[in-house]
C-alpha positions in Angstrom: 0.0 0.0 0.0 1.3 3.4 -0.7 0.9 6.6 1.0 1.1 10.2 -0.2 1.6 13.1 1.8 -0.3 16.2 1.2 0.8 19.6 2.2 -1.0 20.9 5.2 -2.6 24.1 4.3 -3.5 25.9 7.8 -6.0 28.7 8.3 -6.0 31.8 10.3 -5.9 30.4 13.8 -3.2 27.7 12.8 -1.0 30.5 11.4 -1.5 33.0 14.8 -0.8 30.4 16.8 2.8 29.1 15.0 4.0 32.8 14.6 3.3 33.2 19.0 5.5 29.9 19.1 8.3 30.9 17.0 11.5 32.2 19.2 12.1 36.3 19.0 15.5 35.9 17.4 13.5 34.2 14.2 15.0 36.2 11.1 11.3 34.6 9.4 8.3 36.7 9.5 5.9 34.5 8.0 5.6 30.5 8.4 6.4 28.3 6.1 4.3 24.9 5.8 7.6 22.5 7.2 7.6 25.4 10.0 4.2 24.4 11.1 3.4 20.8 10.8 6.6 18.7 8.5 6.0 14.6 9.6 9.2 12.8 9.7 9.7 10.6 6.9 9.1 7.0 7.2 8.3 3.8 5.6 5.6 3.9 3.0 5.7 7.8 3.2 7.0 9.6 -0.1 7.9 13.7 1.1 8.9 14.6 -2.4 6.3 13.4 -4.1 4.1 16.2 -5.5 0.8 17.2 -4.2 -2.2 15.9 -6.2 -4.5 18.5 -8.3 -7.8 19.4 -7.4 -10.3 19.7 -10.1 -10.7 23.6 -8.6 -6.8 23.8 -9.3 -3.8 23.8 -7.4 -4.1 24.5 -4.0 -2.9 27.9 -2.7 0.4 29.0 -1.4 1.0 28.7 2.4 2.9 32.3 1.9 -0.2 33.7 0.1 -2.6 35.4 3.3 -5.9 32.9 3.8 -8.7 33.8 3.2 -10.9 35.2 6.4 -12.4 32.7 8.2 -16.5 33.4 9.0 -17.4 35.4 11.9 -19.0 32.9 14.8 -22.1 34.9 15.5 -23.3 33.0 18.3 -22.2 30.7 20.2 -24.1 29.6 23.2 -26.7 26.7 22.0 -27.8 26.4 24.9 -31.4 27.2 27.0 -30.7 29.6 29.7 -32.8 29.0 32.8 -34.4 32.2 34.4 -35.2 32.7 38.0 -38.7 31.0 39.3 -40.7 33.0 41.9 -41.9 29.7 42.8 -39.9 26.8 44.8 -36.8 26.5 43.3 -36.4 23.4 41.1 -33.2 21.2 40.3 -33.4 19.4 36.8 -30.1 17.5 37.8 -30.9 16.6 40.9 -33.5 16.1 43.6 -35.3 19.6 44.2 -37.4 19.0 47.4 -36.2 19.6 50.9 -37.4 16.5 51.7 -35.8 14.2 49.4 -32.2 15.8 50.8 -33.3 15.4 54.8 -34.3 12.2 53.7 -30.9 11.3 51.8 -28.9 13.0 54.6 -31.0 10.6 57.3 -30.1 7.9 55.6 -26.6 8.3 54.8 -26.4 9.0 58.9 -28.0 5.8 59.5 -25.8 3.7 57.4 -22.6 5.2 58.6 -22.1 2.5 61.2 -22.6 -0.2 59.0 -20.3 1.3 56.4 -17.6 1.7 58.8 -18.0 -1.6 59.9 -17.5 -3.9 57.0 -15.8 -1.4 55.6 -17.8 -2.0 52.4 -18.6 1.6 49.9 -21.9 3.3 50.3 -22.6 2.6 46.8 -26.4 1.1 46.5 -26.3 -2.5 45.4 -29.1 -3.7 43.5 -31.2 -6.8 44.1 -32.9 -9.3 42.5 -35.9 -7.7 43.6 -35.2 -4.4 41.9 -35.4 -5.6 38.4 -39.3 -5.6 38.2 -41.3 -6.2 34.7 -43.3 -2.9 33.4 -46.0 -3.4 32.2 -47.3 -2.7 29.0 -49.6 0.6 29.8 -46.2 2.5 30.5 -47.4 3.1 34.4 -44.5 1.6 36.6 -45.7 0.2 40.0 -46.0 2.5 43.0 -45.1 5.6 40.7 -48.5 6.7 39.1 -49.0 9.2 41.9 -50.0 12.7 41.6 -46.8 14.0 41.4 -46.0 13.0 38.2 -47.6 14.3 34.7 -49.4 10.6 33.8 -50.6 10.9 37.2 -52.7 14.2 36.9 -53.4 13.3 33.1 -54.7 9.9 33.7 -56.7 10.1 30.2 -53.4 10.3 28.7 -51.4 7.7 27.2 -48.1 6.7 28.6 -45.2 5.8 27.2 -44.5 2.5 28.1 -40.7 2.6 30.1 -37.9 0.4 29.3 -37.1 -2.9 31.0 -34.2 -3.4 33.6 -31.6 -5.5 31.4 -31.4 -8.5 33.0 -28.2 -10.2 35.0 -25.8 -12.1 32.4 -23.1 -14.9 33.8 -19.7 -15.1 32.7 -20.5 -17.7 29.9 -23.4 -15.3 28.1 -20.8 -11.9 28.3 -18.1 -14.3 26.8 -20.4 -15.3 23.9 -21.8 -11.4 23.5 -17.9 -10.4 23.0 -17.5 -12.9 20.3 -21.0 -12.2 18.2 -19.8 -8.5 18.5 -16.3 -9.3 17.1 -17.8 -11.4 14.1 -20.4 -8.4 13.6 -17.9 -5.8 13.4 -15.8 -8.3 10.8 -19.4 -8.6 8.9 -20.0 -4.7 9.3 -16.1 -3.9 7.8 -16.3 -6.1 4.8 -19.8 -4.9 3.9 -18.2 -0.9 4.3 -15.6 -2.1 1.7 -17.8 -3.5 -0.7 -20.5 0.0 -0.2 -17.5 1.9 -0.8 -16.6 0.2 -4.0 -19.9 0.4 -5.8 -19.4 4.0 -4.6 -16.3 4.8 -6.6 -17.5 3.5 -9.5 -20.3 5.3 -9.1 -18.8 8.2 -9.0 -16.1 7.6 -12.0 -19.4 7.2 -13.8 -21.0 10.0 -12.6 -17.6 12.1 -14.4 -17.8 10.6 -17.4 -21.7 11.4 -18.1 -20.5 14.7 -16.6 -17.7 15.4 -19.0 -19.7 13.9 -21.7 -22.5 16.7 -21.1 -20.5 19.4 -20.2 -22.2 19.7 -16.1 -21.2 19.6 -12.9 -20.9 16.2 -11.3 -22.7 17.2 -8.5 -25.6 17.8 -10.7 -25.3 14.3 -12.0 -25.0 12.7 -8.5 -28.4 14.7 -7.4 -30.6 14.0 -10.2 -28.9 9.9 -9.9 -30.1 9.4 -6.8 -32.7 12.0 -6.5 -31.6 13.9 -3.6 -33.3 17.4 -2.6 -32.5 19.8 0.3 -35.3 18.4 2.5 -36.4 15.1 3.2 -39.5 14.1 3.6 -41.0 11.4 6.5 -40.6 8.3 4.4 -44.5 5.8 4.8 -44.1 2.9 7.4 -42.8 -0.1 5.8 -44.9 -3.5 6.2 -41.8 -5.2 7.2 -41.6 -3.0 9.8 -44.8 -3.2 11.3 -44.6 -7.1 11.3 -41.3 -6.7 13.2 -43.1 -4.5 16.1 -45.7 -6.9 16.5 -43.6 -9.1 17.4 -41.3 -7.2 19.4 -44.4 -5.6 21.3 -46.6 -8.1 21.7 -49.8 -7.3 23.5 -49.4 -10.4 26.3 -46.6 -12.2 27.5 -42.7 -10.8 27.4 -41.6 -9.1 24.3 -38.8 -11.1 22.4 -35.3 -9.2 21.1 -35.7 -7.3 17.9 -32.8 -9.7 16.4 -34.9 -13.0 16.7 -38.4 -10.5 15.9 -36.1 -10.4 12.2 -35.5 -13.2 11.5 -38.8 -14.8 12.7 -40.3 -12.1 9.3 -38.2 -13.6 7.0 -37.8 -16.9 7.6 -41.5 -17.8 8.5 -43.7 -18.8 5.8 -46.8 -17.4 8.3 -45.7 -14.2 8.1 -45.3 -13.9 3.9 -48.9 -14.8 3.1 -51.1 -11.8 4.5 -54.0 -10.3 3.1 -54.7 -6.8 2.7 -56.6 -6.2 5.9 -54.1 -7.7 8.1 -51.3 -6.0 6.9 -53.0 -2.7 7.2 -54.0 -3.5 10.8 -50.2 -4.1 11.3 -49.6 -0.7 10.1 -52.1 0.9 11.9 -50.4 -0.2 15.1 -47.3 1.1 14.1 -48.4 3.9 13.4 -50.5 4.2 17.0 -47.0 3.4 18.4 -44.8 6.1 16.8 -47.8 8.5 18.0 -47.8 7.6 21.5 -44.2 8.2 21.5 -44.4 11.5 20.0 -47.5 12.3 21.9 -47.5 10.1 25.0 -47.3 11.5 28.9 -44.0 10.6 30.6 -45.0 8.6 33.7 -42.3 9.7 35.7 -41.4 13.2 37.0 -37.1 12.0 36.4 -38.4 11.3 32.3 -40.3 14.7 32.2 -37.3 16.3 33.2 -34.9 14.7 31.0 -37.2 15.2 28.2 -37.5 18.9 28.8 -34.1 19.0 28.9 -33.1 17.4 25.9 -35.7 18.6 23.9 -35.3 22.4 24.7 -31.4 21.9 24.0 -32.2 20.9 20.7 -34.6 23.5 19.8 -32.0 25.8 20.7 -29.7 24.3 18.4 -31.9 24.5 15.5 -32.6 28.2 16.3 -29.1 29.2 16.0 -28.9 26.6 12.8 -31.6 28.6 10.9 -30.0 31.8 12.3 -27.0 31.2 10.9 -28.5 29.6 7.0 -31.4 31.9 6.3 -31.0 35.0 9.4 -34.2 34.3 10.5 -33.8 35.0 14.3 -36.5 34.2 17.5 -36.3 33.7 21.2 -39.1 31.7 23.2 -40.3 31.1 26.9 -40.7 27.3 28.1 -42.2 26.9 31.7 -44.7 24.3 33.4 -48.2 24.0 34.0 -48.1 23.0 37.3 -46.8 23.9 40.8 -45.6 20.2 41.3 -43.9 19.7 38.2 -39.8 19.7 38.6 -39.0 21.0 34.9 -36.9 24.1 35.2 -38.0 27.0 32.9 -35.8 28.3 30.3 -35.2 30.9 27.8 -34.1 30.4 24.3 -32.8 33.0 21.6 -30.8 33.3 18.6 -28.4 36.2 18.0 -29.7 38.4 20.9 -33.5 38.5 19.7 -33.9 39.2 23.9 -32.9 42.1 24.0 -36.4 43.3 21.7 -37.7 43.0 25.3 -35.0 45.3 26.8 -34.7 48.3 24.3 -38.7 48.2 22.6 -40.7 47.0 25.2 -38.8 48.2 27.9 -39.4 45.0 29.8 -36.8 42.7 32.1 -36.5 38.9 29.9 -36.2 37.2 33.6 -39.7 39.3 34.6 -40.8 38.2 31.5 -40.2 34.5 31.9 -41.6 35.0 35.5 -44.8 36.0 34.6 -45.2 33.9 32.1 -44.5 31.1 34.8 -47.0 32.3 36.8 -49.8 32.8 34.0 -49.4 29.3 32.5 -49.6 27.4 35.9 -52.7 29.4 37.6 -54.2 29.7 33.5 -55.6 25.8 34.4 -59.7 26.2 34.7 -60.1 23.0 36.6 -61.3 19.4 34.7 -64.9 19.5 36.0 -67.8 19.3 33.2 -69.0 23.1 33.7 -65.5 24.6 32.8 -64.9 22.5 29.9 -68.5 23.3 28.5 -67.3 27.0 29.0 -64.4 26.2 27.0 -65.8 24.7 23.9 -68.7 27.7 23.6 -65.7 30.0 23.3 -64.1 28.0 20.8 -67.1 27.9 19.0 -67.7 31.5 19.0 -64.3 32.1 17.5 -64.3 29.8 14.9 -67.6 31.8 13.6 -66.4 35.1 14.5 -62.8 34.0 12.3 -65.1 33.5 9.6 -66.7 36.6 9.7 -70.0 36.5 11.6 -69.5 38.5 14.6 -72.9 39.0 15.7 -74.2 35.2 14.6 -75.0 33.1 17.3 -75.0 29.5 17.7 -78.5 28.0 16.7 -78.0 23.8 17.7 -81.6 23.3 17.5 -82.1 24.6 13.6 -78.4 23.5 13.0 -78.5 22.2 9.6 -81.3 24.4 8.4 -80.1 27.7 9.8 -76.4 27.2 10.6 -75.3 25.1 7.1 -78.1 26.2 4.5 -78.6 29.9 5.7 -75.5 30.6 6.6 -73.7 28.3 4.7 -71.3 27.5 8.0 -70.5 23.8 9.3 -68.9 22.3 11.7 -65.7 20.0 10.7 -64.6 17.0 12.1 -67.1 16.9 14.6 -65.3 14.0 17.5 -67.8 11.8 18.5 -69.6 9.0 16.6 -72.6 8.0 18.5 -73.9 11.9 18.0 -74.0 15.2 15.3 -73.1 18.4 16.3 -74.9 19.7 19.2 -75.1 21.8 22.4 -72.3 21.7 24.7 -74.7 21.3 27.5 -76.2 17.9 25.9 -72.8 16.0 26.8 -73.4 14.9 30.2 -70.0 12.6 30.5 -66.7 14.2 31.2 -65.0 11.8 28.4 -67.0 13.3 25.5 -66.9 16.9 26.5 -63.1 16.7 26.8 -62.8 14.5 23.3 -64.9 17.8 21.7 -63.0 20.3 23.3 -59.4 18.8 22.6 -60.3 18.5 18.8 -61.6 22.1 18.9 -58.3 22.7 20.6 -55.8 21.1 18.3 -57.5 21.9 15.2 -58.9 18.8 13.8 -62.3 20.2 14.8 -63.1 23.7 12.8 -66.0 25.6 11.3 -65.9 25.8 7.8 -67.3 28.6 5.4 -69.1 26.2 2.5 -68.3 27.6 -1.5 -71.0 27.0 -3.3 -70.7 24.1 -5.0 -70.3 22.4 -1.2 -73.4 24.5 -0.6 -75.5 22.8 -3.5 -74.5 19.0 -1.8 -75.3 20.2 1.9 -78.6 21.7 1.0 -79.5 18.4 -0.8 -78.2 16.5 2.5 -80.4 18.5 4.3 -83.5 17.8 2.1 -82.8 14.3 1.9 -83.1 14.2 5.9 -86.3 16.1 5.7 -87.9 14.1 3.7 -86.8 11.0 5.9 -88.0 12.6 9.1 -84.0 12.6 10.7 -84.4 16.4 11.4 -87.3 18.4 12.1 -87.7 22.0 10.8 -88.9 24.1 13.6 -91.3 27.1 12.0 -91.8 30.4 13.9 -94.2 30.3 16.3 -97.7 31.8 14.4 -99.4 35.0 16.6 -102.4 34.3 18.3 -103.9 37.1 17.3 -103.9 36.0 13.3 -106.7 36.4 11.0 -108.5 39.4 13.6 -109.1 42.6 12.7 -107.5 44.8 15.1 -109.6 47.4 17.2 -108.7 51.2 16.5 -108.8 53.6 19.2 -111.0 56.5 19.4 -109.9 60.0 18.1 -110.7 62.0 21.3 -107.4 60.4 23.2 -104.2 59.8 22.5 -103.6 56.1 21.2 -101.2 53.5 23.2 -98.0 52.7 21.8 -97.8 49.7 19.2 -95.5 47.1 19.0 -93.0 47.1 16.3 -92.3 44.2 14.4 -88.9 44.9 13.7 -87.5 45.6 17.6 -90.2 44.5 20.0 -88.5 46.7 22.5 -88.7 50.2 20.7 -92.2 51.8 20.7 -93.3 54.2 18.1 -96.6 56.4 18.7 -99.0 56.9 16.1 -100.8 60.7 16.4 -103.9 61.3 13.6 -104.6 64.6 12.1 -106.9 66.0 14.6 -104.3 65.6 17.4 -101.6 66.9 16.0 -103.4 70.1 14.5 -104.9 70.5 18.4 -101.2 70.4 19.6 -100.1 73.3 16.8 -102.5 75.8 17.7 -102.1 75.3 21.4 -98.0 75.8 21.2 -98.9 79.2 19.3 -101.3 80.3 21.4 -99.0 79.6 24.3 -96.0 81.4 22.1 -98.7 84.8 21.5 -99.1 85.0 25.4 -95.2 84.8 26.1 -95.0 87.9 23.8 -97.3 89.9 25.1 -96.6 89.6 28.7 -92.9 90.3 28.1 -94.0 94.1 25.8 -96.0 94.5 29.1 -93.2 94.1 31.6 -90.9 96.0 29.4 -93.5 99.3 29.4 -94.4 99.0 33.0 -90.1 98.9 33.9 -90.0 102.4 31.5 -92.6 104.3 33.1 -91.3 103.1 36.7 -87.4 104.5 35.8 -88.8 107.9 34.8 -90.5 108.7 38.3 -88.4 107.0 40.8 -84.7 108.7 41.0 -81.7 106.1 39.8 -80.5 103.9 42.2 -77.2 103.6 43.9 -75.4 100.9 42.6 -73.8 98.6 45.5 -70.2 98.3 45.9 -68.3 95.1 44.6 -64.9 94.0 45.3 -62.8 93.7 42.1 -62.4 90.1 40.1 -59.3 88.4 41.2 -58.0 89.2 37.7 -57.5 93.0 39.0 -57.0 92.1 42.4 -54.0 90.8 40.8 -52.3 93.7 39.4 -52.1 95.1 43.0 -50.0 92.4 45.1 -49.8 94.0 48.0 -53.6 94.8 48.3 -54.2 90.7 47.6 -51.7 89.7 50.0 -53.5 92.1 52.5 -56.9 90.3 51.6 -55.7 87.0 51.6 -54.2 87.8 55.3 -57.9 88.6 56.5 -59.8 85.9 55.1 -57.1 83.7 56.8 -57.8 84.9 60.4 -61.6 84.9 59.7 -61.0 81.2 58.5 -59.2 80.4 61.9 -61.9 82.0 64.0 -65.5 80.9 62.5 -64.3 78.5 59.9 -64.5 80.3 56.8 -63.1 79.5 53.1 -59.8 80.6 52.8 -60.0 80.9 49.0 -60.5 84.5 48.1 -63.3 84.2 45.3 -63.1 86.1 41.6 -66.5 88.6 43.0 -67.7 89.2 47.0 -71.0 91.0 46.4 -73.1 92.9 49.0 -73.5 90.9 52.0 -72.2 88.4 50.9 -69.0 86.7 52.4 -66.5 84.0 51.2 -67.4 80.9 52.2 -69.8 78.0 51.4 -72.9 79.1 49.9 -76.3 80.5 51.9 -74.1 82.2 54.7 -74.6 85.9 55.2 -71.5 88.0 56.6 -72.1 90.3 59.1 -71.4 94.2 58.9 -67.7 93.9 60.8 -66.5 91.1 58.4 -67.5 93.1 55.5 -65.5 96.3 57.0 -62.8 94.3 57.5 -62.8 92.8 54.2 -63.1 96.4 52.1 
């Protein structure tokens, strides 16, 4: 086998770093490749041979300045946890008071024997500690409350893992030599992969150089490759192998015997459609329940949460970094006895949107949010999750745009679907249509409606009109067959009667409007409303002449009697103003008035006559009024 050595072509850091290494007294300024990283020459290893072309061309000098490496615009990938105003929770560790008091008790109580025997304090596990789980997911003794399958016992759980059970000496001896032969099996099956790869890809250059196009355009369009991939269907193979390995009674077998049991037995070759579908349907309820599924324990939550927030942060900075698309997000529990520690996630500083627009601390942020999606929780009972699918209802119509419809269930496929043209999609339950929320009298039901309204499977629908044109013949059709019943509006009793007028010498009663029973008009006939003319001019007429009389008596009462003196006014407190000194001297009065009888001690813009300052109604006597002036 022969070797060639290729040249080592270092970047920017490699370079900084061997020119910090080299002595002061170097008379070179700038590295040479041999400086930096020359191997000793060996067996097999030919120095002078020269370096092989690319197809880009020969590769650059190492005296030539690289090219600038690109700037690492973020790197912590991480979730950042933000302070809890609630007990403080450890994701790595136990988090309760009382789980440490109890450790520390038991650590004091075993300090004897440990000293004794002088044996570690290391648990050892027992035969007893390797129990089975069963097959609904829910370990023994662990479904309590303080665990998420143990308030959502509707929930599915993910069924745990079983302890691996004890081996002896002969079984490990046999594993090491089936892992040996694998990895023999594995190598020569990489070598014989890799060559159909290269002559794949000498094939791929000649088409390549034949057409004149890139290989890399031949490699895509050979084996059909794209930028995304797709979630490929569930293989039948597949699904026959998980029956077997999760079989719904008795102890699973390994997923090696499960493989060979597929192809091998003749049972299992044979199947008709219906069974093989079945078998896909399970797999398919089993990849759900694991994307889906309640953790049974608190420990699995937490690790989950962990994990999954990690690498939702990872993909944020990903995307960040391809397309600039940056984000940040808030991820908290929903319940005071869940141990999940809250987080914060961002790419490229989006936090700080918070900061410098909102004006608003991330942490307080995160902290309220805490708060609002743990005491958001309206309770399980039957009333509260009626309540909640009326308002879902109510939005779907109102996103449709019918804010002021409401929800007719007792005319539903004549008013609500042929009126106005509005249905209800994948309504949940089978045993019933759509109807009233307060016609579900089981707990089940109401929560199987409201989920589906929840998650979307459940919507209303605006119908176009050729879905119109097939609803209203539904509807019809289920007429006709007596499965609905068209309610009509309720006929007056008073049909069919003449109607009794009232008489013209009073005013008529108000009559009820068909349009708004609530609104009264009143109906006035000719006679009436002439009667009400004249009598508002004669009343007009009377006004007039009473006011010429006053005026002429007033004239002839100025020219006898002498003029009158007019009474003397205090100033406004406009030209009280311009004189300081006299307000200040006012304002000093009023004050010791206010202290003696309890006067105002606001000095008001006019004090007439005999009046005083004050609260209204009180007269001032002569002395005040002297003092005032």
């Amino acid at each position: 086998m022969e070797f060639t050595f290729i040249p080592y072509e270092p970047g920017a850091e490699q370079l900084k770093n061997a020119v910090d290494a080299l002595p002061a007294n170097s008379s070179t300024s700038t590295p040479t490749v041999t400086d930096i990283a020359a191997p000793e020459a060996g067996p097999g290893i030919d120095l002078a041979a020269p370096a092989p072309t690319s197809v880009l061309g020969p590769p650059p000098s190492a005296l030539e300045p690289p090219a600038p490496s690109p700037p690492v615009l973020h790197t912590n990938t991480r979730p950042v946890p933000f302070s809890s105003v609630l007990n403080d929770v450890n994701m790595y560790g136990s988090s309760s008071s009382e789980d440490s008091d109890n450790d520390r008790d038991d650590d004091n109580s075993n300090d004897d024997d440990s000293n004794d025997e002088g044996t570690s304090r290391k648990k050892k596990h027992k035969k007893d500690d390797f129990v089975e789980i069963p097959q609904d997911g829910v370990p023994p003794g662990q479904a309590g409350v303080e665990s998420w399958h143990g308030r959502n016992p509707d929930r599915p759980a993910i069924p745990l893992r079983n302890h691996r059970p004890k081996q002896n000496v002969e079984t490990l001896e046999t594993a090491r030599l089936k892992r040996e032969a694998n990895k023999q099996t594995a190598a020569k099956l990489t070598d014989a992969i890799q060559n159909i790869v290269d002559v794949r890809n000498k094939m791929a250059e000649e088409v390549a150089e034949a057409h004149n196009v890139k290989v890399e355009l031949v490699l895509r369009r050979l084996m059909s490759l794209g930028s995304m991939k797709a979630s490929r269907k569930i293989s039948l193979f597949n699904a026959k192998v998980h029956h077997l390995s999760h079989p719904a009674v008795g102890r699973p077998i390994k997923l090696k015997e499960a493989r060979r049991r597929v192809r091998l037995d003749p049972e299992w070759e044979d199947m008709d459609e219906e069974a093989e579908q079945a078998l896909r349907d399970e797999l398919m309820q089993h990849h759900e329940l694991k994307k889906h599924g309640a953790r049974a324990t608190p420990t699995a939550c937490m690790v989950d949460a962990r994990f999954t927030t990690e690498s939702i942060a990872q993909e944020m900075t990903a995307l960040a970094e391809r397309t600039g698309m940056i984000g940040f997000g808030f991820f908290t529990r929903t319940h005071i006895h869940d141990k999940t520690v809250p987080v914060e996630i961002e790419s490229w500083g989006a936090l700080e949107f918070l900061s410098q627009v909102l004006r608003m601390d991330p942490r307080d942020v995160g902290a309220k949010f805490e708060l609002w999606a743990i005491a958001r929780d309206k309770g399980k009972s039957l009333s509260s999750s009626g309540k909640e699918v009326v308002q879902y209802h109510e939005e779907g119509i109102r996103a449709k745009g019918r804010k002021n419809l409401r929800l007719n269930w007792k005319q539903y496929w004549t008013v609500m679907v042929v009126k106005h043209r509005l249905i209800l999609r994948g309504w949940p339950l089978h045993d019933r249509g759509p109807c009233n929320p307060k016609l579900i009298h089981t707990i089940e039901s109401i929560r199987e409606v409201r989920d589906a309204l929840k998650d979307g499977s459940s919507f209303w629908h605006r119908l176009t009109d050729p879905e119109w044109e097939r609803e209203k013949a539904k509807v019809e059709q289920m007429l006709e067959d007596g499965d609905i019943e068209a309610t009509k509006r309720k006929v007056r009793s008073d049909k069919n009667t003449k109607k009794r007028r009232e008489s013209p010498e009073r005013e008529p009663q108000a009559t009820r409007s068909r349009a708004n029973k609530s609104k009264a008009r009143r109906v006035w006939n000719e006679e009436s409303e002439e009667e009400t003319e004249k009598e508002t001019e004669m009343v007009k007429a009377k006004k007039k002449k009473s006011k010429k009389r006053s005026r002429a008596e007033g004239d002839d009462r100025n020219r006898d009697e002498p003029p009158k003196k007019k009474k003397r006014t205090l100033k406004s407190s406009k030209s009280a103003s311009d004189n300081p000194d006299r307000f200040q001297e006012m304002q000093k009065k009023l004050r010791t008035l206010a202290k003696a009888k309890r006067v105002s001690t606001q000095l008001p813009p006019v004090i007439r006559g005999s009046r005083r300052p004050g609260p209204p109604g009180v007269r001032a006597t002569p002395e005040e009024l002297a003092s005032v002036r």
